[in-house]
C-alpha positions as CSV (number, residue, x, y, z in Angstrom):
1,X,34.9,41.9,129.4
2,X,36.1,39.3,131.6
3,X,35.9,35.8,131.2
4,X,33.4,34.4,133.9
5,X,34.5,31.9,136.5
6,X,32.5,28.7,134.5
7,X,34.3,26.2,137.3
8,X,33.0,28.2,140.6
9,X,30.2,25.9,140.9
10,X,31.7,22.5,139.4
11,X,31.0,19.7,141.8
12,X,34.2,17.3,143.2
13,X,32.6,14.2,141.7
14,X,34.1,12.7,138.6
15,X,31.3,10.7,137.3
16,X,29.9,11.1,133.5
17,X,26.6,12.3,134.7
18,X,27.6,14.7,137.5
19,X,30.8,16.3,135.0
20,X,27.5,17.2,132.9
21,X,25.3,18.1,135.6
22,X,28.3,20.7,137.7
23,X,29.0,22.3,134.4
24,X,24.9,23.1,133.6
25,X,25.0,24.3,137.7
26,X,27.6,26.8,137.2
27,X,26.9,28.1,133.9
28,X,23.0,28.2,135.5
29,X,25.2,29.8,138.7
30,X,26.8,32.1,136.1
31,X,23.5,33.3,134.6
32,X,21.5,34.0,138.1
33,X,24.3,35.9,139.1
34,X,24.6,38.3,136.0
35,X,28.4,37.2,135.5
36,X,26.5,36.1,131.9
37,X,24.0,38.1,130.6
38,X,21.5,37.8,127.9
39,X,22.7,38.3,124.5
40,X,26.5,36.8,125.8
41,X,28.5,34.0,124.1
42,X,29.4,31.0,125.7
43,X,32.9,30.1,124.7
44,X,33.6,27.4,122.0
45,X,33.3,24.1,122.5
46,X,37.1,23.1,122.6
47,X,37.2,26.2,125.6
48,X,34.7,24.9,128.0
49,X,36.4,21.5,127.7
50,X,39.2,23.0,128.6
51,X,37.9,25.1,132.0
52,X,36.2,22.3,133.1
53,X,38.5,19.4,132.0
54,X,36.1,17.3,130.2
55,X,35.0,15.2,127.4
56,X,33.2,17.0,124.2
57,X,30.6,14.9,124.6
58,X,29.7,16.1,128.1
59,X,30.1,19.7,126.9
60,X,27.3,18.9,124.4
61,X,25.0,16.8,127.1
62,X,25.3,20.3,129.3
63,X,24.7,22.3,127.1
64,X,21.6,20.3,125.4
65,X,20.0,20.5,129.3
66,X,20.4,24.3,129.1
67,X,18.4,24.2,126.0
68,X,16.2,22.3,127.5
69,X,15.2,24.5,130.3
70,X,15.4,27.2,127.5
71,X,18.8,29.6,129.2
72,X,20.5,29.1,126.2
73,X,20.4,29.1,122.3
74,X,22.4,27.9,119.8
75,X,22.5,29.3,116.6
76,X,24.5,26.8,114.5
77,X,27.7,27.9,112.7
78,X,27.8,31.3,114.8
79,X,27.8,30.1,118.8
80,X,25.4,29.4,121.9
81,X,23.8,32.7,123.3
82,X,22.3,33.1,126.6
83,X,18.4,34.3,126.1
84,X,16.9,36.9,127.7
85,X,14.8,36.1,130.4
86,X,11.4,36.6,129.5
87,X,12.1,34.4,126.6
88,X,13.9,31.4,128.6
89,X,10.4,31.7,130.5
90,X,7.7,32.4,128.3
91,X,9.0,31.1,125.2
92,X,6.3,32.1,122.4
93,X,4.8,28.5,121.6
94,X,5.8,27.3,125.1
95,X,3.6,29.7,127.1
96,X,0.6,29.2,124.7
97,X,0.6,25.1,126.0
98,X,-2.0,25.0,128.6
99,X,-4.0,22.0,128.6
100,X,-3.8,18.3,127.6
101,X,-5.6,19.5,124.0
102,X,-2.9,21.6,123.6
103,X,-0.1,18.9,124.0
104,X,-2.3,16.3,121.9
105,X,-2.1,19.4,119.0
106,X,1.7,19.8,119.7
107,X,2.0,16.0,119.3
108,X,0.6,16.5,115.7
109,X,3.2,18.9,114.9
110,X,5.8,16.9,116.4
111,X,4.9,13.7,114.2
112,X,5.1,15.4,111.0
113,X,8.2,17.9,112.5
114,X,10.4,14.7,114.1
115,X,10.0,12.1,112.0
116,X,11.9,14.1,109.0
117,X,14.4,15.2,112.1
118,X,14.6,11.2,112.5
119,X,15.6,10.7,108.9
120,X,17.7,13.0,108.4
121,X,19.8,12.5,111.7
122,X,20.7,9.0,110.8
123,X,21.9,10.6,107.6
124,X,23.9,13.0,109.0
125,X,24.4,12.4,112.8
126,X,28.2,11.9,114.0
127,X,29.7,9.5,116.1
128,X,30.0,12.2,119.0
129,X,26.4,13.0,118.6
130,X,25.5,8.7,118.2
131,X,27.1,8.9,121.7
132,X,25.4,11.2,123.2
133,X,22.0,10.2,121.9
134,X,23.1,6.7,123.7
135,X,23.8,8.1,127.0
136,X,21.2,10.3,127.1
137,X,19.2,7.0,126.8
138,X,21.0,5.2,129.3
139,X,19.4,8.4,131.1
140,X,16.2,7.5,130.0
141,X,16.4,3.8,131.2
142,X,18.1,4.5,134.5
143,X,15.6,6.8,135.8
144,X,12.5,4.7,135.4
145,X,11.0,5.9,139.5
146,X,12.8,9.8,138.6
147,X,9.7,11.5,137.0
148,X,12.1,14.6,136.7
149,X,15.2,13.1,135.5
150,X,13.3,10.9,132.9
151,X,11.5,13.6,131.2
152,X,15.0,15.9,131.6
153,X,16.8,12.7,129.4
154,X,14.0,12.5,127.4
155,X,13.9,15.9,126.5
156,X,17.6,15.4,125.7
157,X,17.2,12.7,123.6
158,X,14.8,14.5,121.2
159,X,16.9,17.4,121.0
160,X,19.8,15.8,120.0
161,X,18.3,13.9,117.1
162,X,17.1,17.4,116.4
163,X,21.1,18.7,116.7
164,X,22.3,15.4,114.7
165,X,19.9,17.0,111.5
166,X,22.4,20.1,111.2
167,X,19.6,22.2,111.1
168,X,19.1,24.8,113.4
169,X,15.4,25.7,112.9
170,X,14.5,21.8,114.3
171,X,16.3,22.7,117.6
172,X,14.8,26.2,117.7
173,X,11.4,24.6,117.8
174,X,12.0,21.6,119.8
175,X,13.9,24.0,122.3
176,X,11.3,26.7,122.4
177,X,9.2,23.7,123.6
178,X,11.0,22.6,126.4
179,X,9.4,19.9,128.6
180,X,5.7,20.7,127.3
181,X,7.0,18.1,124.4
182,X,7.1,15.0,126.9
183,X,3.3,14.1,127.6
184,X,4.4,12.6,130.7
185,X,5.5,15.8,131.8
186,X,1.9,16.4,132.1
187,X,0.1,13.2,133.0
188,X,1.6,10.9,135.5
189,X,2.9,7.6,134.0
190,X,0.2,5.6,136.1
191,X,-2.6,7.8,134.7
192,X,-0.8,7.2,131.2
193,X,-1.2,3.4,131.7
194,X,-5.2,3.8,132.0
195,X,-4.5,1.6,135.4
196,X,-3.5,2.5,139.0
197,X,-1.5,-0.7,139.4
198,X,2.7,-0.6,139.6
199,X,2.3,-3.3,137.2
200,X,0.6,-1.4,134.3
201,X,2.8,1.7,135.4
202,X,5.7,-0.5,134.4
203,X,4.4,-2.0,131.4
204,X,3.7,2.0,129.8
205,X,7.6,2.6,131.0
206,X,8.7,-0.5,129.3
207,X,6.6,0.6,126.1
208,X,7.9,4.2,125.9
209,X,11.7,2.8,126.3
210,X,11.5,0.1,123.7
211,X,10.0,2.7,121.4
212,X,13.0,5.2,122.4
213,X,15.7,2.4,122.1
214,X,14.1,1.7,118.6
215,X,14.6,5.1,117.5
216,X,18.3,4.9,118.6
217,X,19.2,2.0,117.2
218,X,18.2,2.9,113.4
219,X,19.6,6.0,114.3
220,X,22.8,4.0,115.2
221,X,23.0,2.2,111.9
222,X,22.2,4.9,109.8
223,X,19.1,3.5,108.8
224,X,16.7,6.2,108.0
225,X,13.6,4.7,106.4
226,X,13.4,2.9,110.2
227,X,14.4,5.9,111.9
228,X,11.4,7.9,110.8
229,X,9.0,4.7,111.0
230,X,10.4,3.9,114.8
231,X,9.8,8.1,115.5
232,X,6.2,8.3,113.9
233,X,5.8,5.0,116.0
234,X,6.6,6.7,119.5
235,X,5.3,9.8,118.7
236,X,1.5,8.3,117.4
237,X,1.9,6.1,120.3
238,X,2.2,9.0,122.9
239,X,-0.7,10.8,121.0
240,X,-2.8,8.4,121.5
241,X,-1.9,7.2,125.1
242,X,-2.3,10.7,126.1
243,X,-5.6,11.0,124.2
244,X,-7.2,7.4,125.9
245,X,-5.6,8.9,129.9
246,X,-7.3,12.3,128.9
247,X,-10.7,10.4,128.2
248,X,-10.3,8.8,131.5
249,X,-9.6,11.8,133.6
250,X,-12.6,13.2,131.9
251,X,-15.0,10.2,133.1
252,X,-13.9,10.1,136.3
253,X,-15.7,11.1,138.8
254,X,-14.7,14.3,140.8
């Protein structure tokens, strides 16, 4: 079979974050158009650095967003596999999360689930993987008014603490997920901060990011007693200012 045209699609601009966003565009490109079909291979690493003339670390930022919107797998030691579409869809545990209950339930699993995933990827995490959890909060950070691109970086984030474990079956889950992991994916932030005003919309970003930055920088130090504290931290945290916005919507008035 021939190998598809990955750069077709790659965009002109020469930035960090638009290298990782034209290569997710034309492998997405490559997957509409049937030039990759379920059940395919992406080439190694080392080879889509090479057709696209760029870093590892973007490689690994792309192909975590692919996760993300659940197009691709990877199954570690063997490769990264496109899915078939009703999976990249309708994921099993993905399609079963409705309503707010059902985030607040998945939060559970996620506290007990990501706060090993914490400890262990400050064990284990490399510096390529230290990187790209640090730009992927720079994402975070950047896109405070980008609902979109904020819960896209933060869905990044958690799966590459998830990757920095070296064990596949935390990214399975996490990516099986998708977004429905970020409660602000489901509430908007202002609702989150039990107040209508910019300010308290600010002050719930400002919490959320210094929780994220926390995790990072035991992460970063390889400190893993404070990596799984700062984790159960943020995800309690989200748990509970999900559960208080829910409580509102529910008294207020229709």
């Amino acid at each position: 079979m021939d190998t598809p045209d990955y750069t077709s699609t790659l965009p002109a601009k020469r930035r960090h974050k638009s290298l990782s966003q034209g290569v997710v565009e034309s492998i997405s490109n490559n997957i509409k158009s049937g030039a990759l079909k379920p059940g395919d291979k992406l080439p190694t690493e080392s080879a889509i650095m090479a057709l696209y003339d760029v870093s590892r670390t973007v490689v690994r930022e792309a192909i975590s967003h692919l996760q993300a919107a659940g197009l691709v797998q990877t199954r570690h030691g063997i490769g990264t596999f496109i899915l078939e579409p009703s999976q990249a869809s309708n994921g099993m545990l993905r399609e079963a999360i409705v309503t707010v209950r059902d985030v607040l339930d998945i939060l559970e699993l996620r506290i007990s689930l990501e706060t090993e995933a914490a400890w262990l990827a400050a064990a284990r995490r490399t510096e390529d993987q230290a990187l790209a959890l640090g730009k992927a909060l720079e994402d975070i950070l950047s896109n405070k008014t980008e609902e979109n691109a904020s819960v896209n970086a933060d869905v990044r984030f958690h799966l590459l603490i998830a990757q920095s474990t070296g064990n596949r079956y935390f990214v399975d889950i996490l990516s099986n997920l998708g977004t429905t992991i970020i409660p602000r994916a489901r509430l908007k932030s202002a609702m989150l901060a039990l107040d209508g005003s910019s300010n308290a919309s600010n002050n719930y970003l400002e919490r959320v990011n210094r929780e994220h930055e926390d995790i990072y920088l035991a992460i970063l130090r390889k400190d893993q007693e404070a990596a799984r504290a700062a984790m159960r931290t943020h995800l309690s945290n989200s748990r509970e200012r999900l559960r208080q916005a829910q409580q509102r919507i529910e008294a207020t008035p229709e």
